[in-house]
C-alpha positions as CSV (number, residue, x, y, z in Angstrom):
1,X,53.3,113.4,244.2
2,X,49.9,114.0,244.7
3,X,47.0,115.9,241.9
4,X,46.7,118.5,244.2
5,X,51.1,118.9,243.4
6,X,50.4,118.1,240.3
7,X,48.1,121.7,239.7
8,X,50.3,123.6,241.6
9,X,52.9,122.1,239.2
10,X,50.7,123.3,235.8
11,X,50.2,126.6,237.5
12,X,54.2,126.9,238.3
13,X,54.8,125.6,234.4
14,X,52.8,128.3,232.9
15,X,53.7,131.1,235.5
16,X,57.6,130.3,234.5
17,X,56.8,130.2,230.5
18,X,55.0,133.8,231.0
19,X,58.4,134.7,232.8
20,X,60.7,133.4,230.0
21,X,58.4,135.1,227.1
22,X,58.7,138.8,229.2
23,X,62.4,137.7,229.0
24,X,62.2,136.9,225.5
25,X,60.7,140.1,224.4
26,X,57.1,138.4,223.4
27,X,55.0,139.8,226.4
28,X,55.0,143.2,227.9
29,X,53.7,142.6,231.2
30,X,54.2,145.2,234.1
31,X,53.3,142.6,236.8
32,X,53.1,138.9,236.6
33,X,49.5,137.9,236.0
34,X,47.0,135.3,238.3
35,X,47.7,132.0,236.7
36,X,44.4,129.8,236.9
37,X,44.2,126.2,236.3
38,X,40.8,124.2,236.1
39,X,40.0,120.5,235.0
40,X,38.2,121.0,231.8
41,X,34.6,119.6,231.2
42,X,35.6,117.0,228.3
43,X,38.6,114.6,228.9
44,X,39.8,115.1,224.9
45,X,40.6,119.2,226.4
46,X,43.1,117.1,228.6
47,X,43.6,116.9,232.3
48,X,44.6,120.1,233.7
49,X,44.1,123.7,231.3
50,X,44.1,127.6,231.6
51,X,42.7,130.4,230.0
52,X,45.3,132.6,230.2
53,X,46.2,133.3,226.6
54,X,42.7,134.6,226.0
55,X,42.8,137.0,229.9
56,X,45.8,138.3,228.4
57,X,44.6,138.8,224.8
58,X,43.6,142.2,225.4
59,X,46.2,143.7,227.5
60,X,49.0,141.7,225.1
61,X,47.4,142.9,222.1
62,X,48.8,139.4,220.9
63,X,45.7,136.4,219.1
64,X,45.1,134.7,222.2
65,X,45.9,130.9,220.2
66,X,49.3,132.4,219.2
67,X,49.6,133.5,222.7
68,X,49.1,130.1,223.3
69,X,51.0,128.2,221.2
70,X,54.1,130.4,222.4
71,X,53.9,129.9,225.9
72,X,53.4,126.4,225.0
73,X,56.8,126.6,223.1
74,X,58.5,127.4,226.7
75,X,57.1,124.7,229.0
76,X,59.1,121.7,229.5
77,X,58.1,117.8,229.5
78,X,57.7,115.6,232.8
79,X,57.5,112.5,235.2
80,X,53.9,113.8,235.4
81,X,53.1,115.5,232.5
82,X,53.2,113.8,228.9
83,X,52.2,116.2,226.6
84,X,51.2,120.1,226.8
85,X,48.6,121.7,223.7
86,X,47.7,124.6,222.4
87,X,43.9,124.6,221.9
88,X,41.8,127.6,219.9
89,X,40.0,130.1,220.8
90,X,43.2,130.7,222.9
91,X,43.4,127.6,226.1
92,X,46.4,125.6,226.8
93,X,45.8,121.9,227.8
94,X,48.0,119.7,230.0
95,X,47.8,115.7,229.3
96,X,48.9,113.5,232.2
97,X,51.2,110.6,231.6
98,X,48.9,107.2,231.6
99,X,52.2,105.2,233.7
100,X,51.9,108.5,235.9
101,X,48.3,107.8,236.9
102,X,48.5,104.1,237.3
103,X,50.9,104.8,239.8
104,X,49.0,106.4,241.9
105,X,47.2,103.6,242.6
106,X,50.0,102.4,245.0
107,X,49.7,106.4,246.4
108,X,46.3,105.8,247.2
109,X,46.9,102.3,249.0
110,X,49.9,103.4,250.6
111,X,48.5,106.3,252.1
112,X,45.7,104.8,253.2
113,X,43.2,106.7,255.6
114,X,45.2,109.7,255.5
115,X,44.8,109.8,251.5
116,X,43.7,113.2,250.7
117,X,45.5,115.0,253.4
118,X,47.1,118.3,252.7
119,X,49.5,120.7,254.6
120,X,47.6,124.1,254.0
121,X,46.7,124.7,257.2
122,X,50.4,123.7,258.9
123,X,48.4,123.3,262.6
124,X,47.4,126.8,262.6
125,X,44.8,126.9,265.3
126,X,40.9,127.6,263.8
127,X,37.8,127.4,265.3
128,X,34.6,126.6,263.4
129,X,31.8,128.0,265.5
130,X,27.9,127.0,264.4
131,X,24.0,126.2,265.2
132,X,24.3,128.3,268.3
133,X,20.7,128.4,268.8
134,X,18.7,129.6,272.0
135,X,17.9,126.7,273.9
136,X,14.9,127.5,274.0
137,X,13.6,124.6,272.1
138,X,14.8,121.9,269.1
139,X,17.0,122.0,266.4
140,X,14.6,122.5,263.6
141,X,15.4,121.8,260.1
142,X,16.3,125.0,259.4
143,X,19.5,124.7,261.7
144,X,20.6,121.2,260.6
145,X,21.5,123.4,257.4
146,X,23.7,125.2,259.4
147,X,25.3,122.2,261.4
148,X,25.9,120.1,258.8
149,X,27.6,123.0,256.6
150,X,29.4,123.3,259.7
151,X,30.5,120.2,260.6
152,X,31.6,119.2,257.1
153,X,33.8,122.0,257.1
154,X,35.5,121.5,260.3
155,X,36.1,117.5,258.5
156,X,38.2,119.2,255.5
157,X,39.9,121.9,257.6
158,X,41.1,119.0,259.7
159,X,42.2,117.1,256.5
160,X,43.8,120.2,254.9
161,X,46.3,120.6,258.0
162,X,44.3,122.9,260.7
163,X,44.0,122.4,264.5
164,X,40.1,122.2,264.2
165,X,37.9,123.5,267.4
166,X,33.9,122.7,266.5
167,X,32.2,124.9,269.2
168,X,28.3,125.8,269.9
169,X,27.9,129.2,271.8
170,X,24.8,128.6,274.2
171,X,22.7,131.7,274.4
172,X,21.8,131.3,277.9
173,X,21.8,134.8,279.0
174,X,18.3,137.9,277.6
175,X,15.0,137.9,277.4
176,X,14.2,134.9,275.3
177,X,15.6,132.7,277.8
178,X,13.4,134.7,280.0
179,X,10.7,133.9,278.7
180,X,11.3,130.3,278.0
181,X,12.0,129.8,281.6
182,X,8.4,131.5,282.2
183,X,6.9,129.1,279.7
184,X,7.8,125.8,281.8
185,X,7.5,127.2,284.9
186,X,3.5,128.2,284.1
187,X,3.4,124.4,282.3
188,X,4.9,123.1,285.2
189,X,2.1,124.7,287.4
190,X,-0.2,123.6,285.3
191,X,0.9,120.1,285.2
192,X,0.5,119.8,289.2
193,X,-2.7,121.4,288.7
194,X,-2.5,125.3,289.5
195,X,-3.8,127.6,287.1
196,X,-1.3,129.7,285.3
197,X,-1.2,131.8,282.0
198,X,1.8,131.8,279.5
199,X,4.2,135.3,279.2
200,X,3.0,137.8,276.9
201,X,6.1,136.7,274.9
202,X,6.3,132.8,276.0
203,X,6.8,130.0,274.0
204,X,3.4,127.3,272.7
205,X,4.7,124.5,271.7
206,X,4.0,121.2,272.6
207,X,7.4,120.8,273.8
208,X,7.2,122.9,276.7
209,X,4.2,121.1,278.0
210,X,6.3,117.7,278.0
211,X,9.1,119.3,279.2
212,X,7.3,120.8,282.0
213,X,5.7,117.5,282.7
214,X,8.8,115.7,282.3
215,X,10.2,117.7,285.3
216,X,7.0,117.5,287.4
217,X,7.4,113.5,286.9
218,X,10.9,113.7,288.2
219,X,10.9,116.3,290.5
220,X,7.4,116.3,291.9
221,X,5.6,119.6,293.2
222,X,9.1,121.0,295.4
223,X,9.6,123.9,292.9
224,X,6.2,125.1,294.1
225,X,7.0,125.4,297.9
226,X,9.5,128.0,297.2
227,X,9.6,131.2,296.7
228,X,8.1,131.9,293.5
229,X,11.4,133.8,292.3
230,X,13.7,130.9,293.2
231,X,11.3,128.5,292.1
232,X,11.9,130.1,288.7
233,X,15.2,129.7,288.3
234,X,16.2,126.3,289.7
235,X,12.7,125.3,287.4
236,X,14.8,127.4,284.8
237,X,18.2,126.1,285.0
238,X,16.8,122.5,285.1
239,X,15.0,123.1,281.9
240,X,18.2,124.8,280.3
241,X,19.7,121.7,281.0
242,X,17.7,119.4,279.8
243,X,17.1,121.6,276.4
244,X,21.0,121.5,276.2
245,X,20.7,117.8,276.4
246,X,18.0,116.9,274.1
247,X,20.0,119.3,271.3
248,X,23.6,117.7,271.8
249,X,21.8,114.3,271.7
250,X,19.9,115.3,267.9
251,X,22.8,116.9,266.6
252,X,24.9,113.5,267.6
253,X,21.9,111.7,265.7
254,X,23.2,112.9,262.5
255,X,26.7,112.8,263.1
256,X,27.2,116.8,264.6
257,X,29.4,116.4,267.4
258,X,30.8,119.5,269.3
259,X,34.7,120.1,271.1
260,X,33.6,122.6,273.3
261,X,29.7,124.3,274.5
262,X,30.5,127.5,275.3
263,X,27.7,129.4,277.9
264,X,26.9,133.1,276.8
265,X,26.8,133.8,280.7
266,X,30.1,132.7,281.5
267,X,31.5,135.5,279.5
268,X,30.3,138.2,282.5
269,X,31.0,135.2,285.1
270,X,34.3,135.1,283.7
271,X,35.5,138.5,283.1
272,X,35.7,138.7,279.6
273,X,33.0,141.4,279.2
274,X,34.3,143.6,281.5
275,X,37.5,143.0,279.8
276,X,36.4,143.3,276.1
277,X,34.6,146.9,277.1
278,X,37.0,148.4,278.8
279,X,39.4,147.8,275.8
280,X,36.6,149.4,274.1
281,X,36.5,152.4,276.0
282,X,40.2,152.8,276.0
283,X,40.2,153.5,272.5
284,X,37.4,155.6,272.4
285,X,34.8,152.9,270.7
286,X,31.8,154.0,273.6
287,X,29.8,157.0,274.0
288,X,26.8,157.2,276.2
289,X,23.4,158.9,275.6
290,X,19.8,158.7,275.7
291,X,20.9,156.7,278.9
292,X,22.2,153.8,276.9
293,X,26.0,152.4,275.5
294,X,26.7,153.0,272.0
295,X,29.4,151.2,270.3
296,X,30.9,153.7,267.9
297,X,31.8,152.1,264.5
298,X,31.7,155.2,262.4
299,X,35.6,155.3,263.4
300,X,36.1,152.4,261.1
301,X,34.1,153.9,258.3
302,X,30.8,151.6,259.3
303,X,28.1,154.1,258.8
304,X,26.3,152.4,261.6
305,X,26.0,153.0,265.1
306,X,24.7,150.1,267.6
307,X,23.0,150.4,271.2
308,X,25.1,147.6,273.4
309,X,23.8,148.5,276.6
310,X,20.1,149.5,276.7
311,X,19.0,152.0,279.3
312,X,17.4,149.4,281.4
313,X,21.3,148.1,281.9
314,X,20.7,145.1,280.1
315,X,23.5,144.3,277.3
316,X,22.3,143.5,273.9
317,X,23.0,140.2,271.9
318,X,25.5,142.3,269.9
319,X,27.0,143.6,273.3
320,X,27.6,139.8,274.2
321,X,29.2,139.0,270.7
322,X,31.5,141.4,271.2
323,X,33.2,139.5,274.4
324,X,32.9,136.5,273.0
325,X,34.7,137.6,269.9
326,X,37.3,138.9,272.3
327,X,37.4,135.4,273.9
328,X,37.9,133.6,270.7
329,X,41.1,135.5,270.0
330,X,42.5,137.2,272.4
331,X,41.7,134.9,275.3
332,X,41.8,131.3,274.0
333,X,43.6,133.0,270.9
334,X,42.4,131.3,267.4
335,X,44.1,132.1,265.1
336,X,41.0,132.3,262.6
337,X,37.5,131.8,263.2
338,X,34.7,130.9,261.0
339,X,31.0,131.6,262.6
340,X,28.0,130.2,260.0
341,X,24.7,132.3,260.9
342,X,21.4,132.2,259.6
343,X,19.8,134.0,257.1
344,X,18.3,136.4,259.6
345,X,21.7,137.7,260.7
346,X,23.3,138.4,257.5
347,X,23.0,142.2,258.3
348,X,24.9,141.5,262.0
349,X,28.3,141.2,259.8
350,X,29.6,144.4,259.0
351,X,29.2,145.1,262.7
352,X,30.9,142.2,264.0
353,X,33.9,143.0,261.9
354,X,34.0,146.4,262.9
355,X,33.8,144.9,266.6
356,X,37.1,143.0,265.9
357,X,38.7,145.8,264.6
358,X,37.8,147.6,267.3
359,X,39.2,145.0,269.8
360,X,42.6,145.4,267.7
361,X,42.0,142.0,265.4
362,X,42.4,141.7,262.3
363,X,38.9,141.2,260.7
364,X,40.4,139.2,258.1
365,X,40.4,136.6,260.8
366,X,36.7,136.1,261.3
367,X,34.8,134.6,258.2
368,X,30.9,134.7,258.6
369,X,29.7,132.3,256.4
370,X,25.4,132.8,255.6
371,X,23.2,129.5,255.7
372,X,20.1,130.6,254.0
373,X,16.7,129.1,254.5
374,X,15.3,126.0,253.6
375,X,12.3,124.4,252.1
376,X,10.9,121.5,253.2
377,X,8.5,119.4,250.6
378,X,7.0,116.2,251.0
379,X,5.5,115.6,247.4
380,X,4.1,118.9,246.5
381,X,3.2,119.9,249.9
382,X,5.3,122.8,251.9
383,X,5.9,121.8,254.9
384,X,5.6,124.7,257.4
385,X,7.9,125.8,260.1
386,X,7.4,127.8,262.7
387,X,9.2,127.8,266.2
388,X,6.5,129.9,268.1
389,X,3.5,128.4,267.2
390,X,5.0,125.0,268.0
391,X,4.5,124.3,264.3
392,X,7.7,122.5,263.1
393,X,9.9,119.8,261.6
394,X,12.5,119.0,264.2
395,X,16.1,117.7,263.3
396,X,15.1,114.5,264.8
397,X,11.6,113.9,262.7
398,X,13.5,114.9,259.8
399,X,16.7,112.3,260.6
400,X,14.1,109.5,261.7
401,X,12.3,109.9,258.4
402,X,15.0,110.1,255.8
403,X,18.3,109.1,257.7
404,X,21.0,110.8,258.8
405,X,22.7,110.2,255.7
406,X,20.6,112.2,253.6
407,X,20.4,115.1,255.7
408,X,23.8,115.3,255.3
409,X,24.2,114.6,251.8
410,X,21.0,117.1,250.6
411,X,21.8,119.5,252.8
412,X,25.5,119.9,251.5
413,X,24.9,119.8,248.3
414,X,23.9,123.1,247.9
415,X,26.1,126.3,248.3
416,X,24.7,127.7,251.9
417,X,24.0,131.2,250.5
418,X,21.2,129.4,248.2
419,X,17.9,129.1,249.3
420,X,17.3,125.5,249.2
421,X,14.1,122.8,249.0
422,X,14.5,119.4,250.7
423,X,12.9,117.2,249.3
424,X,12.0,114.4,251.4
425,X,10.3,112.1,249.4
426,X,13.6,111.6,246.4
427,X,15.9,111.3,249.9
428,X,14.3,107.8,251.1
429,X,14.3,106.7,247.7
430,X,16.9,103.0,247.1
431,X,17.4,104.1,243.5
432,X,19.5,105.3,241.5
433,X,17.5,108.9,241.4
434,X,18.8,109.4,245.0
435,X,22.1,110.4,244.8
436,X,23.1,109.4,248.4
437,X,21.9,105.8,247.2
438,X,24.2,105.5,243.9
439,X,27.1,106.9,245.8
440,X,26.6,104.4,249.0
441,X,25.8,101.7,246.2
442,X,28.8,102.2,244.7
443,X,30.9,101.8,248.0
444,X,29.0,98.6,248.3
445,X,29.5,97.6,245.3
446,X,33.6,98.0,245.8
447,X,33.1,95.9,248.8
448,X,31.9,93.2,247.9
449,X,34.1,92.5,245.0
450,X,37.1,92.8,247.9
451,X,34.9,90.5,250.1
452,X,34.7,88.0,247.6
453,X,37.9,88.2,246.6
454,X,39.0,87.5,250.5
455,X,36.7,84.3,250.5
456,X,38.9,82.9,247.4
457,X,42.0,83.9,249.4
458,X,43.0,86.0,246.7
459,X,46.4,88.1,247.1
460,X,46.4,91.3,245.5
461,X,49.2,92.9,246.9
462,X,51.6,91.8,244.0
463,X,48.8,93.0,241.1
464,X,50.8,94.9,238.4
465,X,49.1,98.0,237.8
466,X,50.6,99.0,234.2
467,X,48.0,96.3,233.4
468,X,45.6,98.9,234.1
469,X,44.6,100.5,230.1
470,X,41.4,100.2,229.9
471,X,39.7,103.8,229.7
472,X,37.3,103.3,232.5
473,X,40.3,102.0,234.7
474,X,42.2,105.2,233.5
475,X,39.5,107.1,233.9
476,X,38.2,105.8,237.4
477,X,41.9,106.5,239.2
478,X,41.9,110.7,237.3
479,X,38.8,110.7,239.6
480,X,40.1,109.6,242.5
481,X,43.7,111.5,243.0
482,X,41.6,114.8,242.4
483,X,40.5,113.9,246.4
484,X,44.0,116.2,247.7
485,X,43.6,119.0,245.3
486,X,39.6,119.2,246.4
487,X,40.4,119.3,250.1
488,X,43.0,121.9,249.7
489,X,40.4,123.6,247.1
490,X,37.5,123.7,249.8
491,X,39.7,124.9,252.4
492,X,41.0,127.7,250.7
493,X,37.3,128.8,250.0
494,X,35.5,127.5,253.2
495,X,32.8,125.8,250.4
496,X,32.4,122.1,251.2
497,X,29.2,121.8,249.3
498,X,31.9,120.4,246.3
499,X,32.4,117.1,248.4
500,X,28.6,115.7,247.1
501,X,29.3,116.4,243.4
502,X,33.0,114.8,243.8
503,X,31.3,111.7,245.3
504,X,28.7,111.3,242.4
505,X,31.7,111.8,239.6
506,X,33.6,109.0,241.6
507,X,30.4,106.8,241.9
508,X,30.2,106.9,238.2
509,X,33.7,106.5,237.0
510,X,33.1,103.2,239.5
511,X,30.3,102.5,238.0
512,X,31.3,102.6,234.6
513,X,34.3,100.5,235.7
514,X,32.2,97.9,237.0
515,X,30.1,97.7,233.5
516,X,33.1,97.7,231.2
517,X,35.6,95.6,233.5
518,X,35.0,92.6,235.3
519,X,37.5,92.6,238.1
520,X,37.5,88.5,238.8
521,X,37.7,86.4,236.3
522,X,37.0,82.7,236.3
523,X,39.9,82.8,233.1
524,X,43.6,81.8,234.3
525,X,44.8,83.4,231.9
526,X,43.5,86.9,233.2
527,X,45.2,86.0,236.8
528,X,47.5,89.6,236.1
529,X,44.4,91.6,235.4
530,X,42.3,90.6,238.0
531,X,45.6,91.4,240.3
532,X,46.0,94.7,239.0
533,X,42.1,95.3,238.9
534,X,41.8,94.4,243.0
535,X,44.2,96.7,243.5
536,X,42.6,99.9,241.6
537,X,39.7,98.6,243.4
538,X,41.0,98.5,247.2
539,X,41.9,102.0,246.1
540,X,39.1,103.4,244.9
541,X,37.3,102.0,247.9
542,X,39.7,103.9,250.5
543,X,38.8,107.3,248.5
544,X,35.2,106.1,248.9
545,X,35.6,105.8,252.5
546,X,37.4,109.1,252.5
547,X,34.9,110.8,251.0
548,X,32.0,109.8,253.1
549,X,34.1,110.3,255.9
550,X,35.0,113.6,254.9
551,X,30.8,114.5,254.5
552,X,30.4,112.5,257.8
553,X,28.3,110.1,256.1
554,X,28.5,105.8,256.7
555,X,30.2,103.6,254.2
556,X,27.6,100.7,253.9
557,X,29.4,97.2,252.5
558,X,26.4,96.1,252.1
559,X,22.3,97.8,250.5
């Protein structure tokens, strides 16, 4: 049985002792309470604990510590659970059995790289769309937020059970795309020597000048003996191209791979617009005035009321969110789907549900997640970002500087509706004030002590682990079988920023392992131990590996 049983078994405990007291007479209870279960902050409060008793003090009219100590009365010992405590002002604590948790030890090695799998998602089909950016230039710093948020979470949704798509819509289709084309075609003019000006609305960046050169070196001057109309686009769909490339290669660089890149204009190529608005009209979703397409969400008590088709013709962003939602479900049919946005679109999401709704989904089944901005510092200085002026941090400046790594690990850490500052100078640090250094450390650490023990052609496999008392042992393998419970935790709430903070908890029980035990010892007599110690320690290293994995980080053996 894994922790993440284990809670559900506390929470079941408790929910049957309310039961039997309603039974009893003790509580009056017209429904059956939320029964919450955390891990308390000191080890003495136990294991496992809920409030409960003091939640129901009010309604129960009842001390919350008697409360306690009477639903206490009605839960029964286990295999897993040695002793259950009432605890004032009103919480009741849950010990684990010690021969329990060694055991798990042979849980954790026998499961191997799957160890921290759960079943919550039973292969239910999600997709887990994200970055999404015009390419119209690089991934900046502020969308490596976003990707990494993005990527991470498709890692536990995968481990918690789901069928896991990882998708980047390409906004190839409106005006900035337009105007980006504009920019490298007058750079490209310019680069075989005609004189040309920029769009009123173009794009300055340095970029564009060595993307338009980049072309004129491999193409030569041929885009300039056509018409100037076709000239634009092939010198347009070239550059699309290449932009596409040049972002799927710096989102590979930190470990931000994609299943599918979806093009904005294949949804009219394909149908799906015409599809999604005529559904729309059907049900009476579309009025037209002022020469323009409204979509009416009023209907579904949104106050607003959005243009999708301007009077020029053109469909709006919103207009081509709309088939592409339709696409998602009722084409390619996900079951749920999880967009992350930037800050800027935070007030695009009570219009995209009503969208859904509109299309006869289930809103429930899109989750809009909200990656706020970030900082970037080096020292005391702000670094400044700014996509127009040309101005900016790309996500390969950042990753060449600091590592991939630490983009991952920083920019996780914190929840993604936070603003955030990155600071750049504590990520290359190779001390124990970086925390992507003392977890990694850690890792290496655990592998050398297996290396070494390989070179003495030491066998482990028959270690007995009852010989594992000490309290940092004990309390190194509590750390580790919380890995299932966590995944299933995240999951449920879409919030992998928990994986950093459960890596630095593990990295310290390690650590303080490591101080207090020494796994190999030159003493015959402590053969058993250092058995039973290689063991907890092959273990601990496949949650290490599980972990980084999970955050898309590397597992160094060696720093």
């Amino acid at each position: 049985m894994t922790t993440q049983l284990v809670m559900n078994l506390v929470r079941d405990l408790v929910t049957q002792a309310v039961e039997q007291a309603r039974m009893d007479g003790l509580l009056h209870l017209e429904t059956m309470p939320d029964v919450e279960v955390e891990h308390p902050g000191n080890p003495q409060h136990g294991d496992f604990a809920t409030s409960l008793p003091l939640r129901l003090a009010r309604a129960t009219r009842i001390n919350p510590l008697q409360l306690a100590e009477a639903l206490v009365e009605h839960i029964p010992s286990s295999d897993e659970i040695e002793r259950v405590e009432a605890a004032p002002p009103g919480f009741i604590n849950f010990y684990l059995r010690d021969r329990w948790v060694q055991e798990q030890v042979e849980a954790v090695r026998q499961a191997g790289r799957e160890y921290g799998n759960v079943d919550l998602g039973q292969q239910s089909r999600v997709m887990v769309e994200f970055v999404s950016v015009n390419p119209t230039g690089p991934v900046h710093v502020g969308h490596t937020r976003g990707a990494v948020l993005g990527s991470t979470l498709a890692n536990v949704l995968a481990a918690a059970g789901y069928q896991v798509t990882q998708e980047y819509y390409v906004n190839d289709a409106g005006a900035q795309m337009e105007a980006f084309y504009g920019s490298v075609f007058a750079r490209y003019k310019q680069a075989n020597g005609q004189p040309a000006e920029l769009p009123a609305n173009g794009y300055v960046g340095q970029y564009i000048v060595d993307l338009a050169q980049d072309i004129s070196d491999s193409e030569g001057p041929r885009f300039l003996k056509m018409e100037e109309p076709q000239g634009l686009k092939e010198i347009g769909d070239l550059a699309r191209e290449k932009m596409v490339a040049l972002i799927r290669e710096d989102l590979a660089q930190i470990g931000v791979n994609f299943d599918n890149w979806f093009s904005e204009r294949s949804l009219f190529q394909g149908g799906d617009y015409d599809r999604a608005f005529d559904l729309l009209r059907e049900k009476h979703f579309l009025s037209e005035r002022e020469n323009a397409l409204w979509f009416n969400s009023n209907v579904l008590g949104d106050e607003g009321e959005y243009v999708v088709v301007r009077s020029t013709g053109e469909p709006t962003y919103f207009a081509s969110d709309i088939a592409y939602h339709y696409n998602k479900f009722s084409v390619r049919g996900f079951e749920s789907v999880v967009n992350i946005w930037g800050a800027d679109h935070q007030g695009h999401v009570p219009r995209m549900k009503s969208a859904v709704a509109a299309l006869g989904i289930d809103p429930e089944r899109l989750t809009v997640l909200i990656s706020q901005m970030v900082t970037l510092k080096r020292g005391d200085e702000v670094v400044r970002v700014s996509k127009r002026t040309g101005d900016f941090v790309t996500l390969r400046e950042l990753a060449d500087e600091v590592g991939a790594d630490a983009c991952r690990y920083f920019f996780l850490a914190r929840t993604p509706d936070t603003q955030m500052e990155f600071d750049l100078e504590l990520a290359k640090k190779e001390s124990a004030d970086n925390p992507v250094y003392y977890v990694q450390y850690a890792h290496a650490r655990n592998a050398s002590i297996l290396s070494l023990a390989r070179s003495r052609d030491i066998d482990w496999s028959q270690g007995d682990i009852t010989l594992l008392d000490h309290p940092s042992e004990l309390a190194l393998v509590r750390i580790m079988i919380r890995l299932p419970e966590l995944v299933d935790q995240m999951a449920r709430t879409l919030q992998p920023h928990h994986l950093p903070h459960y890596a630095m908890e593990l990295a310290t029980a390690f650590h303080w392992f490591y101080e207090n035990c020494r796994v190999i010892s030159a003493n015959p007599e402590d053969g058993d131990v250092t058995l039973a110690r290689l063991k907890l320690v092959e273990s601990a290293q496949i949650v290490f590996r599980r972990t980084l994995e999970l955050m898309g980080m590397t597992a160094p053996e060696r720093m």
